[in-house]
mmCIF file as Biopython writes it, N, C-alpha, C and O atoms, coordinates in Angstrom:
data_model
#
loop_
_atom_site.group_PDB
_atom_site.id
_atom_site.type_symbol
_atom_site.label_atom_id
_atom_site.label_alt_id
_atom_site.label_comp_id
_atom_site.label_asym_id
_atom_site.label_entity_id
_atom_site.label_seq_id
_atom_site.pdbx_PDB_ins_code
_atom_site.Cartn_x
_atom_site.Cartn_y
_atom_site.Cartn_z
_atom_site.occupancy
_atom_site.B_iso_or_equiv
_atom_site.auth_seq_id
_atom_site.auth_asym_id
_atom_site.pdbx_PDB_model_num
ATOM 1   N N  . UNK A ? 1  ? 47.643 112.688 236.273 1.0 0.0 1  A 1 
ATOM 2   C CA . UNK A ? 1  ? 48.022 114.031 236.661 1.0 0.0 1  A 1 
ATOM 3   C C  . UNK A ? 1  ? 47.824 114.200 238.161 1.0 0.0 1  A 1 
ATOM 4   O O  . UNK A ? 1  ? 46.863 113.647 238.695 1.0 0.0 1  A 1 
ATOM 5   N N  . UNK A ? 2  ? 48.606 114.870 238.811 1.0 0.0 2  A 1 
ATOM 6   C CA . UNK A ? 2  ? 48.656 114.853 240.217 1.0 0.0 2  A 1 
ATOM 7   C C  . UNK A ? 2  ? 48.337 116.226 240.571 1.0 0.0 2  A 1 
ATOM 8   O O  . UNK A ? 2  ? 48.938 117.128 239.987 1.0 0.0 2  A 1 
ATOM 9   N N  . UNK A ? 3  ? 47.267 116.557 241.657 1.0 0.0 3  A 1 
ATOM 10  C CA . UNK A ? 3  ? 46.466 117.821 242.144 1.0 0.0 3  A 1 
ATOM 11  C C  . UNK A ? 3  ? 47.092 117.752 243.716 1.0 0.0 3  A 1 
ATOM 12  O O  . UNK A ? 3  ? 46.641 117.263 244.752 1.0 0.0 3  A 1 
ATOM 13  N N  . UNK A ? 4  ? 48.488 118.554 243.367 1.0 0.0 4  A 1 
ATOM 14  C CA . UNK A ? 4  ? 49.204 118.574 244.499 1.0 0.0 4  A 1 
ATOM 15  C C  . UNK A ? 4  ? 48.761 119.895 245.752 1.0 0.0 4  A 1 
ATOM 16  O O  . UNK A ? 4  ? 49.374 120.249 246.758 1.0 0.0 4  A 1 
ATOM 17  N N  . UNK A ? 5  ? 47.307 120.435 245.100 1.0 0.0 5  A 1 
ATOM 18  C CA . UNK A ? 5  ? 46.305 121.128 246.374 1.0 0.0 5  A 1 
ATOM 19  C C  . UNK A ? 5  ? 45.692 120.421 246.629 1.0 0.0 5  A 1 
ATOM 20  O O  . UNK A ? 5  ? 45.415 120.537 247.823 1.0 0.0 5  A 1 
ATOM 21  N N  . UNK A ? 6  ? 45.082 119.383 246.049 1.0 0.0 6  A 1 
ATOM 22  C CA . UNK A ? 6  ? 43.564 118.304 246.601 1.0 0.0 6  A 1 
ATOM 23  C C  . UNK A ? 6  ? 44.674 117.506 247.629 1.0 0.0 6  A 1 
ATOM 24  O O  . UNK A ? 6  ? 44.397 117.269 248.805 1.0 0.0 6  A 1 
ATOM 25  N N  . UNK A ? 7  ? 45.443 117.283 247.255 1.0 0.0 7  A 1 
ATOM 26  C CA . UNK A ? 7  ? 46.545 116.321 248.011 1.0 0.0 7  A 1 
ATOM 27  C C  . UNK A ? 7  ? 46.896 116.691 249.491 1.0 0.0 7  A 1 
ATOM 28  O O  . UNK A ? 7  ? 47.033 115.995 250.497 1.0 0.0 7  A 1 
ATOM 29  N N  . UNK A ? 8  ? 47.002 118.155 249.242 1.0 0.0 8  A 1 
ATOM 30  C CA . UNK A ? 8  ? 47.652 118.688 250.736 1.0 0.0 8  A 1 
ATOM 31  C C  . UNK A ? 8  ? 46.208 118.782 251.251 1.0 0.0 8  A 1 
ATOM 32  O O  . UNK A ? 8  ? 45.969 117.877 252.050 1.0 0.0 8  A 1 
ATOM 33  N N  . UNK A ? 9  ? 44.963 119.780 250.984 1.0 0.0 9  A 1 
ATOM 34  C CA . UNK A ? 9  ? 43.622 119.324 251.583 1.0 0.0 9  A 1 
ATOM 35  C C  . UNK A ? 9  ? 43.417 117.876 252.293 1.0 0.0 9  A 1 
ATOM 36  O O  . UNK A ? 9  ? 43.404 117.645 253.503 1.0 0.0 9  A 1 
ATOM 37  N N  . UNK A ? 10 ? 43.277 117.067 251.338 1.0 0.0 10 A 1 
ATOM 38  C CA . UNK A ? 10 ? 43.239 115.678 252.230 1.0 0.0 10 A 1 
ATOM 39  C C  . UNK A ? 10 ? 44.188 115.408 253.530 1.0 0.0 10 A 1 
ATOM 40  O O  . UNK A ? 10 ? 43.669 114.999 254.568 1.0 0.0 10 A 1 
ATOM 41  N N  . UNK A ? 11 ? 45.806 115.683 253.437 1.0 0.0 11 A 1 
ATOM 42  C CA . UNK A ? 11 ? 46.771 115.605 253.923 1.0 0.0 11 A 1 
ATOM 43  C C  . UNK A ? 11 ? 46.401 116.357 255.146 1.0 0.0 11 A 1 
ATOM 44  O O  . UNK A ? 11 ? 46.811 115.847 256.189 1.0 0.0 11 A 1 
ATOM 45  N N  . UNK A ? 12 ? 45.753 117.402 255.252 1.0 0.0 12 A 1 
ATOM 46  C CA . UNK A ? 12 ? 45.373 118.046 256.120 1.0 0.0 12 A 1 
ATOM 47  C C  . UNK A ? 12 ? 43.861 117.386 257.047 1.0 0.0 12 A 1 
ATOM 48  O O  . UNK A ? 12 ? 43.611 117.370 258.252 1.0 0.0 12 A 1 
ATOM 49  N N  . UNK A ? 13 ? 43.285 117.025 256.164 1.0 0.0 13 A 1 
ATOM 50  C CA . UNK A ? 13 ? 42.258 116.076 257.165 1.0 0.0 13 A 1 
ATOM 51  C C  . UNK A ? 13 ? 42.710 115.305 258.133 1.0 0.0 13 A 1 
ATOM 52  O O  . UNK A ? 13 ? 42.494 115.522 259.326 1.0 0.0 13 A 1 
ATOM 53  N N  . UNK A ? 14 ? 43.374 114.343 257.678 1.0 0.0 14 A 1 
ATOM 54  C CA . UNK A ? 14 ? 43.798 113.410 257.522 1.0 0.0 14 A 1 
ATOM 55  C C  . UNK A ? 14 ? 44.753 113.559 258.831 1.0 0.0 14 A 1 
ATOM 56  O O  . UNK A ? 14 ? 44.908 112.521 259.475 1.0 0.0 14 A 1 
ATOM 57  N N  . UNK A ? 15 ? 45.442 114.788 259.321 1.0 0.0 15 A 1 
ATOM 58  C CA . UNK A ? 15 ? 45.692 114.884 260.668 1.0 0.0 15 A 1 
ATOM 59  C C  . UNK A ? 15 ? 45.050 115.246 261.467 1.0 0.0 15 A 1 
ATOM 60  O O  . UNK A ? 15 ? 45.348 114.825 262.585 1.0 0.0 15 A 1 
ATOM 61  N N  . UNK A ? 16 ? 44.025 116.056 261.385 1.0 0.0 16 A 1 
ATOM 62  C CA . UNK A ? 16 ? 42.785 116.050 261.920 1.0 0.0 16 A 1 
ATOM 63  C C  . UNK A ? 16 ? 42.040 114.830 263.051 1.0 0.0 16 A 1 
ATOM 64  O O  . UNK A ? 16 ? 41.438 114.876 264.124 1.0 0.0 16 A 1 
ATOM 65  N N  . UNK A ? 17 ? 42.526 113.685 262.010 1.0 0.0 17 A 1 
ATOM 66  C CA . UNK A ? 17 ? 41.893 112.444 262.258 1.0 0.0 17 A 1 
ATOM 67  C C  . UNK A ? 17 ? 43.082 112.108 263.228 1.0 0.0 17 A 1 
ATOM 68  O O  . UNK A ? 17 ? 43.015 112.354 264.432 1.0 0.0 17 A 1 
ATOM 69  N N  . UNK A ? 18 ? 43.950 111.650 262.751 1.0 0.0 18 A 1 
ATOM 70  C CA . UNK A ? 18 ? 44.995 110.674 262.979 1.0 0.0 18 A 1 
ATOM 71  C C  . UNK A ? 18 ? 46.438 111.808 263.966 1.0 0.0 18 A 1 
ATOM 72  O O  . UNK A ? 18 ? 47.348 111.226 264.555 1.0 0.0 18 A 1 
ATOM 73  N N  . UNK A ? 19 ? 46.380 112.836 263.955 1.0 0.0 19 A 1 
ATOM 74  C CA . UNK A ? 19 ? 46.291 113.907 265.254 1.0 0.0 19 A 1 
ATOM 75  C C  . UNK A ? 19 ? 48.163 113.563 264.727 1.0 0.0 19 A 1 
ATOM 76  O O  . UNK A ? 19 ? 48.519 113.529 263.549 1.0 0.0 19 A 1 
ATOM 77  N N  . UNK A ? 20 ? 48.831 113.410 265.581 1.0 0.0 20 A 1 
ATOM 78  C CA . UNK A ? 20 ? 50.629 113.490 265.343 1.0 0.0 20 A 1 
ATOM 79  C C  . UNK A ? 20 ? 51.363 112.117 264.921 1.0 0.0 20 A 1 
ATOM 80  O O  . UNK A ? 20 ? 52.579 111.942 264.997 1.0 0.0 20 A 1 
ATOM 81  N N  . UNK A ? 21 ? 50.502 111.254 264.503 1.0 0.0 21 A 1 
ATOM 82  C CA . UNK A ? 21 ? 50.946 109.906 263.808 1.0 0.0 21 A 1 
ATOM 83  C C  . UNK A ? 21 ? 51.766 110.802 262.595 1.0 0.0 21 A 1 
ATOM 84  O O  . UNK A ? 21 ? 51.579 111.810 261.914 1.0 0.0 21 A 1 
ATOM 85  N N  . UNK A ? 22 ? 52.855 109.683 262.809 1.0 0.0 22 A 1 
ATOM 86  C CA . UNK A ? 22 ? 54.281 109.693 262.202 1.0 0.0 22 A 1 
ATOM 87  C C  . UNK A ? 22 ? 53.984 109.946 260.602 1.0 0.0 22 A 1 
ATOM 88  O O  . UNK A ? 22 ? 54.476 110.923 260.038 1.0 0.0 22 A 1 
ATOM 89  N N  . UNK A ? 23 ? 53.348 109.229 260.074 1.0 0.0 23 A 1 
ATOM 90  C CA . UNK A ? 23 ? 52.887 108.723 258.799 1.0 0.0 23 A 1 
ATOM 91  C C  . UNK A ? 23 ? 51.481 110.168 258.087 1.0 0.0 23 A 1 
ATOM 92  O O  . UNK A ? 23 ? 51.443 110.537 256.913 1.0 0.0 23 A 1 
ATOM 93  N N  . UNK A ? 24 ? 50.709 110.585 259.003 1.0 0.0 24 A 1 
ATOM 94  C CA . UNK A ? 24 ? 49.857 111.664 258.253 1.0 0.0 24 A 1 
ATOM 95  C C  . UNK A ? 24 ? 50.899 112.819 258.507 1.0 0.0 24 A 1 
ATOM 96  O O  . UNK A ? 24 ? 51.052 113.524 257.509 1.0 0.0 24 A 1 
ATOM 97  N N  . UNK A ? 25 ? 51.735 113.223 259.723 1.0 0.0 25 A 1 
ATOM 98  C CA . UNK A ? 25 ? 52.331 114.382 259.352 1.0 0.0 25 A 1 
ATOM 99  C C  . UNK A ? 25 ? 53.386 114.617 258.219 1.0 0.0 25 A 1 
ATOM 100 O O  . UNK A ? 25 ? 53.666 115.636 257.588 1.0 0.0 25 A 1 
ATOM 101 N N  . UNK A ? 26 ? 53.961 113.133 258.158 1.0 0.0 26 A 1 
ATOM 102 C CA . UNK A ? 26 ? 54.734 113.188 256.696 1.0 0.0 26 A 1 
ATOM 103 C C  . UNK A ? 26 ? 54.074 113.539 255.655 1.0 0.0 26 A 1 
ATOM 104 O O  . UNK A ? 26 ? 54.534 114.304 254.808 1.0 0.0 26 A 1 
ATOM 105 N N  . UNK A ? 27 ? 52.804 112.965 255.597 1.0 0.0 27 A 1 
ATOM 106 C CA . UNK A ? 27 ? 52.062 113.296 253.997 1.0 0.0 27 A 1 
ATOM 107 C C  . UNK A ? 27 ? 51.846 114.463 254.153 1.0 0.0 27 A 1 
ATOM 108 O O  . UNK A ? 27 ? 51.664 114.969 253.046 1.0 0.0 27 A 1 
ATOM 109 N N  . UNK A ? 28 ? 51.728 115.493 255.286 1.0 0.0 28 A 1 
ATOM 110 C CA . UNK A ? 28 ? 51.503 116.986 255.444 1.0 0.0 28 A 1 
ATOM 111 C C  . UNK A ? 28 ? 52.374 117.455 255.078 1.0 0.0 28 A 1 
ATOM 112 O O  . UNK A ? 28 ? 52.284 118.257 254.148 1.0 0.0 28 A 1 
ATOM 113 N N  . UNK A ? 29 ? 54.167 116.999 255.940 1.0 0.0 29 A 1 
ATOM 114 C CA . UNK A ? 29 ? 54.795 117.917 255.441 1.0 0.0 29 A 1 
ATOM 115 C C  . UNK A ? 29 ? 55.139 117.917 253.735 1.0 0.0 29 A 1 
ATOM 116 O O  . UNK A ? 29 ? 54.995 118.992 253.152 1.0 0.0 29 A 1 
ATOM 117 N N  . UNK A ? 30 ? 55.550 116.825 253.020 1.0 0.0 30 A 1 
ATOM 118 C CA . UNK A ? 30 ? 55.536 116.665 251.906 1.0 0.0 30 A 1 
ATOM 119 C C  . UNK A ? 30 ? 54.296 117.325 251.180 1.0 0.0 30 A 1 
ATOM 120 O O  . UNK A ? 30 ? 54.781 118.141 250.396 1.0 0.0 30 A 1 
ATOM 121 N N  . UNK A ? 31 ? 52.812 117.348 251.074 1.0 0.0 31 A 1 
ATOM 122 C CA . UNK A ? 31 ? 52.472 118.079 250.309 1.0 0.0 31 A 1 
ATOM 123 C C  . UNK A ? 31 ? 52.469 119.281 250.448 1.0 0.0 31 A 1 
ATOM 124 O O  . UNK A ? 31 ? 52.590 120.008 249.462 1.0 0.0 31 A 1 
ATOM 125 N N  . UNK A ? 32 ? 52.318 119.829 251.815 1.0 0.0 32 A 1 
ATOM 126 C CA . UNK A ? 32 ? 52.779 121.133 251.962 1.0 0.0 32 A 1 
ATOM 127 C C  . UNK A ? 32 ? 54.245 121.641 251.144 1.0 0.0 32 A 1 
ATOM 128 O O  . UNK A ? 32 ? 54.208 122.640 250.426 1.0 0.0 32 A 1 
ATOM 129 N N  . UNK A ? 33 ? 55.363 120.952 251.306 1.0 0.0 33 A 1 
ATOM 130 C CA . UNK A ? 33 ? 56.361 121.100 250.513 1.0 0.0 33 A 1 
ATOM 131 C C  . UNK A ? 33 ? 56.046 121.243 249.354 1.0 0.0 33 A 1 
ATOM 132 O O  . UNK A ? 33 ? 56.582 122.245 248.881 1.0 0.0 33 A 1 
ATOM 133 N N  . UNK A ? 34 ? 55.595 120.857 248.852 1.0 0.0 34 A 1 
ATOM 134 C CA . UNK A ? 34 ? 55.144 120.851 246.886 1.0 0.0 34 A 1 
ATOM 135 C C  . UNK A ? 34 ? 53.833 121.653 246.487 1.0 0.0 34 A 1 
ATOM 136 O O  . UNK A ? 34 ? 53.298 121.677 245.378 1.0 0.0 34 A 1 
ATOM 137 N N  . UNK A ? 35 ? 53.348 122.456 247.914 1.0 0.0 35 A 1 
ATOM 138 C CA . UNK A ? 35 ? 52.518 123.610 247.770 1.0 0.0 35 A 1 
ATOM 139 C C  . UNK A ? 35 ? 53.164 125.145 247.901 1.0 0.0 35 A 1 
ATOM 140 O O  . UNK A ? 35 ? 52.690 126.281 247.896 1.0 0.0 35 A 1 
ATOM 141 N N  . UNK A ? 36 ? 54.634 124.512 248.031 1.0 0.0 36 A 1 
ATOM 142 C CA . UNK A ? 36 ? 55.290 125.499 248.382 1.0 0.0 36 A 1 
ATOM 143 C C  . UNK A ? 36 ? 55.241 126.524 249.827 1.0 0.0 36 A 1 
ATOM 144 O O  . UNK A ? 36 ? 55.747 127.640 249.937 1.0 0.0 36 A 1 
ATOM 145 N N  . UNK A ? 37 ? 54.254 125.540 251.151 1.0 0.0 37 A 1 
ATOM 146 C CA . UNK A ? 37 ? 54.106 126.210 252.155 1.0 0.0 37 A 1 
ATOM 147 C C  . UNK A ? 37 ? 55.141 125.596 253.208 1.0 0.0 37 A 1 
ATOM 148 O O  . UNK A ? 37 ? 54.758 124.804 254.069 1.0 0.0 37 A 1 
ATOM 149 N N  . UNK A ? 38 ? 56.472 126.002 253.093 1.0 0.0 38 A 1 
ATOM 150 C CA . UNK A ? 38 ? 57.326 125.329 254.115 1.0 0.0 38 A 1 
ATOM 151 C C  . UNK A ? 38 ? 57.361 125.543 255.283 1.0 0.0 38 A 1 
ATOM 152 O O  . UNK A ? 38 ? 58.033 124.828 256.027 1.0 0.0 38 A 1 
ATOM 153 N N  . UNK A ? 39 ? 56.407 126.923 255.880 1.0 0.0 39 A 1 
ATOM 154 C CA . UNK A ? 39 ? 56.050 126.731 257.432 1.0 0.0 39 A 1 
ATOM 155 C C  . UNK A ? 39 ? 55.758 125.655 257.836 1.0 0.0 39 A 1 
ATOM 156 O O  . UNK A ? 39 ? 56.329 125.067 258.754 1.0 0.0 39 A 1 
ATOM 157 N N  . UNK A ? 40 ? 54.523 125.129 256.991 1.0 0.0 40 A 1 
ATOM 158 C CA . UNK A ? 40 ? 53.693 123.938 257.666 1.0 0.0 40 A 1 
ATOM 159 C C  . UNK A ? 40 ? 54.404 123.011 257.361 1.0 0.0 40 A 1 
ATOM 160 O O  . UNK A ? 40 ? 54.206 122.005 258.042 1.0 0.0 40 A 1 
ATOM 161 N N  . UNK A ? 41 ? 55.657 122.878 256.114 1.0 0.0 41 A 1 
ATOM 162 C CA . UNK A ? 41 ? 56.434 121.329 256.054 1.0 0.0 41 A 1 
ATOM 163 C C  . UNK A ? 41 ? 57.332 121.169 256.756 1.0 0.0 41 A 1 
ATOM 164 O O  . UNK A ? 41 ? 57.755 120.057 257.072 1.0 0.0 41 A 1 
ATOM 165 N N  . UNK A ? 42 ? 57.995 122.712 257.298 1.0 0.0 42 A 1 
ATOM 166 C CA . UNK A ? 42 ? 59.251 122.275 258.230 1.0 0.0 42 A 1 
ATOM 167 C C  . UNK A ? 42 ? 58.617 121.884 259.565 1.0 0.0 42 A 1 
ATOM 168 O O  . UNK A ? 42 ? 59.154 121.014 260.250 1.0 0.0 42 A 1 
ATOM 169 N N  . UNK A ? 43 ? 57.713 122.376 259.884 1.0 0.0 43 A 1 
ATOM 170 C CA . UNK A ? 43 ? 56.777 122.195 261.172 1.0 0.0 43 A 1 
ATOM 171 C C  . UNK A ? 43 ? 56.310 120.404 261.264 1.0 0.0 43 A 1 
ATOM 172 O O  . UNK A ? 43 ? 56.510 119.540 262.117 1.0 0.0 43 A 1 
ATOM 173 N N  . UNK A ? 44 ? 55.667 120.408 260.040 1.0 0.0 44 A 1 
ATOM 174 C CA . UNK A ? 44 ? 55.095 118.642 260.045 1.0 0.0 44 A 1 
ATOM 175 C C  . UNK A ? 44 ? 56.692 117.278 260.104 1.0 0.0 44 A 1 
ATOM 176 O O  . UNK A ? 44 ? 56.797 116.140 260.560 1.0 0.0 44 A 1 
ATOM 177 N N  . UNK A ? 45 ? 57.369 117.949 259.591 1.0 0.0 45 A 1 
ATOM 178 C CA . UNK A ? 45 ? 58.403 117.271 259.383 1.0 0.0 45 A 1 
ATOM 179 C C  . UNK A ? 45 ? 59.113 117.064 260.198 1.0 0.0 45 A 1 
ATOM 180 O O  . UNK A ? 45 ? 59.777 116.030 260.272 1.0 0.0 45 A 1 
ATOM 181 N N  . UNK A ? 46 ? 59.154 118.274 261.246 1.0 0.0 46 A 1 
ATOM 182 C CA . UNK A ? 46 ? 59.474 118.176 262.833 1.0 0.0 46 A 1 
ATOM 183 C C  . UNK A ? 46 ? 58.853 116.833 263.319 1.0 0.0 46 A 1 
ATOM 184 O O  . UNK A ? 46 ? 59.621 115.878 263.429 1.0 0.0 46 A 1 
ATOM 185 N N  . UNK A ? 47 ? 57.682 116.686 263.587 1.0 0.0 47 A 1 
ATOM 186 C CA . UNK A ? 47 ? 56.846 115.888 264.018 1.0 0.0 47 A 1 
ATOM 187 C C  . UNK A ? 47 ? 57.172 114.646 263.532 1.0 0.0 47 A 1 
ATOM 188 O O  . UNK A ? 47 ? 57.639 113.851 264.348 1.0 0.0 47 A 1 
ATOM 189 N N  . UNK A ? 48 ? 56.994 114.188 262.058 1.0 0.0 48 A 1 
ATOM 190 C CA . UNK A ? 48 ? 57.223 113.646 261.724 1.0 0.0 48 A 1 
ATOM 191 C C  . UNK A ? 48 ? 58.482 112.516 261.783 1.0 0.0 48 A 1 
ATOM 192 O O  . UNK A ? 48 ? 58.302 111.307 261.637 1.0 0.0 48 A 1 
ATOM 193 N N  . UNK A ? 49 ? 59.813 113.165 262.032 1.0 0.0 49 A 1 
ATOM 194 C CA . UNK A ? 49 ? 60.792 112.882 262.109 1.0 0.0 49 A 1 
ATOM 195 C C  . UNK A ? 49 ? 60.739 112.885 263.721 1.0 0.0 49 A 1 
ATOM 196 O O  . UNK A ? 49 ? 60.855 111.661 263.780 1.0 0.0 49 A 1 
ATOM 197 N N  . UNK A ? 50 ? 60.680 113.160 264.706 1.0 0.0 50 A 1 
ATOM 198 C CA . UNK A ? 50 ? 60.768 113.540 266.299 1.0 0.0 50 A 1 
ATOM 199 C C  . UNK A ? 50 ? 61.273 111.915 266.473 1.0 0.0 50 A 1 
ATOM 200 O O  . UNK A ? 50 ? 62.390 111.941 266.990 1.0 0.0 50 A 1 
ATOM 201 N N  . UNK A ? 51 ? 60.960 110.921 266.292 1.0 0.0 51 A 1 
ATOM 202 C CA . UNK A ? 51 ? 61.297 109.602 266.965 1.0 0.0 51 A 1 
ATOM 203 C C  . UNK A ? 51 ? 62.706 109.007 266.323 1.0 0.0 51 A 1 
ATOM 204 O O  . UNK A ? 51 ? 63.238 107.965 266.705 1.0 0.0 51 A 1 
ATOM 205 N N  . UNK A ? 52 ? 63.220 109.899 265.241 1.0 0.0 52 A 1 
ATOM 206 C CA . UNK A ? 52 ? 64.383 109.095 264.082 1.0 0.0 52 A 1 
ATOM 207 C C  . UNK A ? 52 ? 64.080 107.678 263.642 1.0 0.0 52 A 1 
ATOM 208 O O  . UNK A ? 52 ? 64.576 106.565 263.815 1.0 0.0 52 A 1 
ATOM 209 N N  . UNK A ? 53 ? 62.887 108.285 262.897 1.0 0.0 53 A 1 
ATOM 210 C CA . UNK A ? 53 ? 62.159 106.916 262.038 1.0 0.0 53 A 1 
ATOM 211 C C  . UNK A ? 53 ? 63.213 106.654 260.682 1.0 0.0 53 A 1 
ATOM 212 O O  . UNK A ? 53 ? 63.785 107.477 259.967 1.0 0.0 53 A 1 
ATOM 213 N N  . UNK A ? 54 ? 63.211 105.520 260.658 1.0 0.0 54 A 1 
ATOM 214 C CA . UNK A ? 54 ? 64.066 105.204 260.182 1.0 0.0 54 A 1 
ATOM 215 C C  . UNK A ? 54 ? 63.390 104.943 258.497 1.0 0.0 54 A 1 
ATOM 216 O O  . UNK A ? 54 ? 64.279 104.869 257.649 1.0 0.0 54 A 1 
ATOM 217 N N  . UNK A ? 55 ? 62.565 104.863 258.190 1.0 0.0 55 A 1 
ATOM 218 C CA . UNK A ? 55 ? 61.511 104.880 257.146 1.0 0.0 55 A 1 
ATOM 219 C C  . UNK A ? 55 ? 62.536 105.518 256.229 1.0 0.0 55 A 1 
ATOM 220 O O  . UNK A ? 55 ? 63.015 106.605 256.551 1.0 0.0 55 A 1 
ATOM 221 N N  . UNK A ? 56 ? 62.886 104.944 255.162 1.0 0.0 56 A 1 
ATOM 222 C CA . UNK A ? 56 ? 63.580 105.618 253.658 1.0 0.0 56 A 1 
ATOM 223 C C  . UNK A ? 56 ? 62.724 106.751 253.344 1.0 0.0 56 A 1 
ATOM 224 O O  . UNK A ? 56 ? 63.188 107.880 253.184 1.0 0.0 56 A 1 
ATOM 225 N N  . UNK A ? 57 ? 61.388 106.456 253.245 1.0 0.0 57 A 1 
ATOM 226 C CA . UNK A ? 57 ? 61.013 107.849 252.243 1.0 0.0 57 A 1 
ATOM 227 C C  . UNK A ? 57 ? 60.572 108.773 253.168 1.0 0.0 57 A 1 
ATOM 228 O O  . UNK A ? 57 ? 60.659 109.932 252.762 1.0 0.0 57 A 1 
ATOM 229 N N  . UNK A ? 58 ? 59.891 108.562 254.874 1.0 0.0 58 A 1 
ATOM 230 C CA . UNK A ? 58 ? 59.967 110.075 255.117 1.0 0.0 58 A 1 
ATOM 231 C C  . UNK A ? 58 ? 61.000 110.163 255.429 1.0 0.0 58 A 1 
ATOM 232 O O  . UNK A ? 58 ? 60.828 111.047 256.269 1.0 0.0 58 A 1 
ATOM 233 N N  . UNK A ? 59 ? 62.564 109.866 255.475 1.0 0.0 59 A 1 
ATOM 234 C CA . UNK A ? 59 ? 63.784 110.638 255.846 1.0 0.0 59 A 1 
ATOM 235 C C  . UNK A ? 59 ? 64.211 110.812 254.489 1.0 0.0 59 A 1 
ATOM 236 O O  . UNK A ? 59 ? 65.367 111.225 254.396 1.0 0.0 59 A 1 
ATOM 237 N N  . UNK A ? 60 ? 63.366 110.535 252.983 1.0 0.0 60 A 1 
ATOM 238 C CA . UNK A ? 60 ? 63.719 111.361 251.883 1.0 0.0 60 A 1 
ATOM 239 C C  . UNK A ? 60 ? 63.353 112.934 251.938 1.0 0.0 60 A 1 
ATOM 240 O O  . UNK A ? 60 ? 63.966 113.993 251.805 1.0 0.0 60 A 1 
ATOM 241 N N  . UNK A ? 61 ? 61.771 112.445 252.256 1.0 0.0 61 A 1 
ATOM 242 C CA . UNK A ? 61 ? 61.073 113.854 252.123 1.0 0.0 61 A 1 
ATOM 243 C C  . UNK A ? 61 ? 61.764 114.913 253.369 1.0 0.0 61 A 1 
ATOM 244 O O  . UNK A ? 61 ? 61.597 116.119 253.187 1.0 0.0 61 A 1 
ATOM 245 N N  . UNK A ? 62 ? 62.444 114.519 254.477 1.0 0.0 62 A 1 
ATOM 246 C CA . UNK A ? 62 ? 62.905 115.626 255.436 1.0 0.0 62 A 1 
ATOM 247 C C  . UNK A ? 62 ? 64.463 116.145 255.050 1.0 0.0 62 A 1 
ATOM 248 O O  . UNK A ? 62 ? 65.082 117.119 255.478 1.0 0.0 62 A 1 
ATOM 249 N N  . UNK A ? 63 ? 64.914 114.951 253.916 1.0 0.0 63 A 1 
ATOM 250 C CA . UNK A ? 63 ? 65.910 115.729 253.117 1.0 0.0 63 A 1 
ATOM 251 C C  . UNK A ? 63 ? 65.584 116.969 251.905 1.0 0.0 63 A 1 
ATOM 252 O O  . UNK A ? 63 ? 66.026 118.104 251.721 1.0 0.0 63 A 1 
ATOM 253 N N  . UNK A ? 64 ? 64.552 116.081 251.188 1.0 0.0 64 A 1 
ATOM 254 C CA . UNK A ? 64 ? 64.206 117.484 250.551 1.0 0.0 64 A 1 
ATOM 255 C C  . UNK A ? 64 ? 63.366 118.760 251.240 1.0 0.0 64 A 1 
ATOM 256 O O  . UNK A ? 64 ? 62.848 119.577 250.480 1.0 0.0 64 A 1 
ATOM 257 N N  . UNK A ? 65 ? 63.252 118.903 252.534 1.0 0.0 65 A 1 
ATOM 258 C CA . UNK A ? 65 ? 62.225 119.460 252.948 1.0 0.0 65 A 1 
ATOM 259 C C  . UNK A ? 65 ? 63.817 120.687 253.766 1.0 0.0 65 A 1 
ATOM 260 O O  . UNK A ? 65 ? 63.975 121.881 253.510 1.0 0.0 65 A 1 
ATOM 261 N N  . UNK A ? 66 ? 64.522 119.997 254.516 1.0 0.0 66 A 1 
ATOM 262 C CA . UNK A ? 66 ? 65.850 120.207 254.527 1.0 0.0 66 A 1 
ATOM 263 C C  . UNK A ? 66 ? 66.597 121.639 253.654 1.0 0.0 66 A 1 
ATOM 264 O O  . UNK A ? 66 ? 66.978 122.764 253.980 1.0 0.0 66 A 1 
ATOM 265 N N  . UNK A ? 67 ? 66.528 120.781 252.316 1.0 0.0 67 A 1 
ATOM 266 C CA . UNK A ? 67 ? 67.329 121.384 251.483 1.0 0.0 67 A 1 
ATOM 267 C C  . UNK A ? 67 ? 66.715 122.182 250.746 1.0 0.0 67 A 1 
ATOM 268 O O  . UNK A ? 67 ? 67.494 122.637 249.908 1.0 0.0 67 A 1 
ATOM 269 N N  . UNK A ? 68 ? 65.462 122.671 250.617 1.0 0.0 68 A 1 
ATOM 270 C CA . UNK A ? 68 ? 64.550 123.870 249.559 1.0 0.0 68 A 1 
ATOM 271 C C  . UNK A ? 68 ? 63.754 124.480 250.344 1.0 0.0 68 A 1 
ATOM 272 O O  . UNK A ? 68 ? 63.069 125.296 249.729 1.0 0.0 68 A 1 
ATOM 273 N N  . UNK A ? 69 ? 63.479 124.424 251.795 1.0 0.0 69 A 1 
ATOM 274 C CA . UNK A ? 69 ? 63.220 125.236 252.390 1.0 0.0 69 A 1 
ATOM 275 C C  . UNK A ? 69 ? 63.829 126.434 252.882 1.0 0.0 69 A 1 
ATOM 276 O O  . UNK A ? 69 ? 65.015 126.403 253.212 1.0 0.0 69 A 1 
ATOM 277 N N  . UNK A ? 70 ? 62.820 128.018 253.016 1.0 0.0 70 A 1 
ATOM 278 C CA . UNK A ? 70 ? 63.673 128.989 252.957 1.0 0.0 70 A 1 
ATOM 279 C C  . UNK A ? 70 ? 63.998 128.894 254.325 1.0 0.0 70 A 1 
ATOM 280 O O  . UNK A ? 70 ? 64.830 129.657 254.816 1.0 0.0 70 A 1 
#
């Protein structure tokens, strides 16, 4: 079973630490996305995406982040 608040908590440390690396703001914006807080996913996802990483799954998650954000 997946605790998609413990998830974004960590996700949120976790930039804390590792500050605008490509890879923790994705896991931000994505769990933020599935916390339903799309300020902080369209925001992380910004970041995230800023270099046109070419990475399959965070240019999944900035499609779904994209398309169900209000």
């Amino acid at each position: 079973r997946t605790h998609v608040a413990d998830a974004y908590r960590i996700a949120q440390r976790e930039v804390t630490v590792r500050g605008n690396e490509i890879y923790a703001q994705d896991t931000l914006a994505w769990t933020a996305a599935l916390n339903g807080k799309w300020n902080v996913a369209r925001h992380a996802n910004a970041m995230a995406t800023r270099y046109g990483i070419q990475d399959p799954r965070v240019r999944e998650h900035a499609a779904y982040i994209a398309a169900h954000a209000p």
